[in-house]
C-alpha positions, 0 to 999 in steps of 0.5 A, spaced: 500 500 500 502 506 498 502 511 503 501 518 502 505 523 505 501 526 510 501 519 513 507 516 511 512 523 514 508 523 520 512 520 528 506 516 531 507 512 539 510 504 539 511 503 545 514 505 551 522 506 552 521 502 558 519 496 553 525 499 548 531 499 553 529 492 556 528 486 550 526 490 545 519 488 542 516 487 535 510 490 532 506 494 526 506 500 524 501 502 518 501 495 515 509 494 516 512 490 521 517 493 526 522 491 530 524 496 537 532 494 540 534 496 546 541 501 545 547 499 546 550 502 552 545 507 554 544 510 547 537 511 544 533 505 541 533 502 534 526 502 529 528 498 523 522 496 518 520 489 515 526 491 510 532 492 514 531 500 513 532 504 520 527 508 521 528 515 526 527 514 533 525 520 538 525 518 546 519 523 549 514 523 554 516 516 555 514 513 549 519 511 543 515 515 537 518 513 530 516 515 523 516 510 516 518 516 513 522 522 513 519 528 517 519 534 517 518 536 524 519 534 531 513 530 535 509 535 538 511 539 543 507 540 550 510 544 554 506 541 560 511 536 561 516 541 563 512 543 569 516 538 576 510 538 580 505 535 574 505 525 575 507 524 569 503 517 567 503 512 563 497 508 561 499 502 558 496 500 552 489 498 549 488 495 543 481 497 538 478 494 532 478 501 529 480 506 524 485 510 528 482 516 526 475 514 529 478 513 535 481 520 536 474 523 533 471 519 539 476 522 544 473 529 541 466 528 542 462 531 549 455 528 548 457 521 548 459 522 556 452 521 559 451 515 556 458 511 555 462 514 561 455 515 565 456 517 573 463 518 572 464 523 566 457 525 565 450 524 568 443 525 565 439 530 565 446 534 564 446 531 557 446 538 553 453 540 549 454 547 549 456 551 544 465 551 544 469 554 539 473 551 533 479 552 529 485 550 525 491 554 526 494 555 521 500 558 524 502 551 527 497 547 522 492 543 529 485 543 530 483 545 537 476 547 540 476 551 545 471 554 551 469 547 551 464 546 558 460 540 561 458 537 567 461 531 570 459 527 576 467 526 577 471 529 571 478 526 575 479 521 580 482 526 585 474 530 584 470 529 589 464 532 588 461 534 581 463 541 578 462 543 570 469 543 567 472 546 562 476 543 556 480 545 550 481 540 545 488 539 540 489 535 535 496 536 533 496 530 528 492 526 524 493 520 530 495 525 536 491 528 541 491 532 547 486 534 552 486 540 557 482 539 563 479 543 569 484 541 574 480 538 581 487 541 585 490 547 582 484 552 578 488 556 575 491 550 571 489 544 566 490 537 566 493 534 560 491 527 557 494 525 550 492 520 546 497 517 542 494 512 536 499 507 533 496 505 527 497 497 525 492 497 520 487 501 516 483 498 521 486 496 527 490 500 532 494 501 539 493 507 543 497 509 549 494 514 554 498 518 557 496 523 561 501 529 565 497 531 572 496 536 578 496 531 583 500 529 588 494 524 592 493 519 588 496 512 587 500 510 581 495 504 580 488 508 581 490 513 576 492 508 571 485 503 573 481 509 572 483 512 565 483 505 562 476 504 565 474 510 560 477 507 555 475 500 555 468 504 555 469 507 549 471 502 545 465 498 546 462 504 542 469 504 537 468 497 535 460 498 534 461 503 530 460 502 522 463 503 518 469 501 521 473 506 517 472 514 518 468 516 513 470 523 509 465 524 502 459 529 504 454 527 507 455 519 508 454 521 516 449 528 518 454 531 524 450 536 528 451 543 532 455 538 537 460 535 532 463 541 531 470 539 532 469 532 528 467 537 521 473 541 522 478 535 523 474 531 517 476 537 512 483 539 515 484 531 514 482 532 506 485 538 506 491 533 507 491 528 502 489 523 508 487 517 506 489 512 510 484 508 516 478 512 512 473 509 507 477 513 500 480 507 499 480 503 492 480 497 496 475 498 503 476 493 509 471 489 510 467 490 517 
């Protein structure tokens, strides 16, 4: 399959460096087998391709980010993970029969909270989404929603009483999202949590979630259990859904007022050429 650039020259998440510094491990990456080595003597990993090519290797955030291609940036900053305070926590990773693409809309959307993450991200009858802003920045080329606002029963495990929380939403890449929340602990700050989605397949993904917190509470193991139970809720609905791959012609699916981040996200991934994990393809994935 020939890979546009838009996807071929990204960096994309396989792994945490943790697993790349001990055995080293196999695994896929946009329908090409790759095998991880641990550097010799404390230096960086080694990616290499089924065909014996080195791939480009970056240690950031904990996780090892390679590309097929060639780059034309560094991975995604965030500035957050600078900060000494913040618990910086690996999530492991979780596996979804699904479009890549599907998965980083669904981390977009607000209305499904009260229904798939019910008592914990949202609660009936707070089901409206109010109106929010939606951009592409040119300047830096993302899509971010901002004044984003809902009601959560608990929007982190630190809260303890239900508060309306505010959101800003980044999407720096087709396959990396992050998401600035009200943070329970520190008012004047945003919680982060990325999701970084490794694409096997056009149909087939693992994503790792990580997240940077004000939070100095919590154990380790809480704080891992709880954002992988919101995951594990959401692929539920991501294997449901139909088609597996991210439509992208007008009209195959009616958004509304509230899928205002989708559509734009929609249009900066045709304005790219993005192919890959959508139904634009000459030879669709079966569902």
């Amino acid at each position: 399959m020939t890979l546009e650039p838009a996807i071929r020259d990204d960096w994309y998440v396989v792994g945490a460096l943790g697993d790349a510094a001990g055995t080293g491990f196999r695994t896929r990456l946009l329908g090409t087998d790759i095998a991880v080595a641990p550097g010799q003597d404390g230096t960086a990993p080694t990616v290499h391709a089924a065909d014996g090519r080195a791939l480009p290797v970056r240690g950031l955030y904990g996780c090892l980010w390679t590309s097929l291609g060639e780059p034309g940036r560094e991975p995604p900053a965030i500035p957050e993970t600078e900060e000494p305070d913040r618990r910086h926590v690996l999530c492991g990773t979780v596996q979804v029969r699904a479009s890549g693409l599907r998965i980083v809309e669904n981390f977009l959307d607000m209305a499904h909270f009260p229904f798939v993450h019910t008592d914990i991200l949202g609660a009936e009858p707070h089901t409206e989404v109010l109106h929010y802003t939606t951009e592409i920045r040119r300047d830096v080329d993302e899509v971010w929603a901002t004044n984003c606002q809902f009601f959560q029963p608990q929007a982190a495990l630190s809260a303890t009483t239900g508060i309306m929380t505010q959101y800003q939403y980044r999407i720096a890449t087709p396959h990396v999202t992050m998401l600035y929340k009200t943070c329970p602990g520190a008012a004047n700050r945003w919680d982060v949590i990325c999701l970084f989605v490794q694409p096997l397949d056009p149909d087939r993904c693992r994503v790792h979630p990580v997240m940077f917190l004000i939070d100095d509470v919590s154990r380790l193991t809480d704080l891992v259990a709880f954002q992988q139970l919101i995951f594990l809720q959401d692929r539920i609905i991501l294997e449901n859904q139909r088609p597996i791959l991210l439509p992208l012609e007008p009209r195959a699916e009616i958004p509304t007022r509230a899928d205002s981040s989708s559509v734009a996200y929609r249009r900066w991934l045709k304005e790219k050429g993005v192919r890959y994990g959508t139904t634009v393809r000459s030879s669709p994935v079966p569902a």
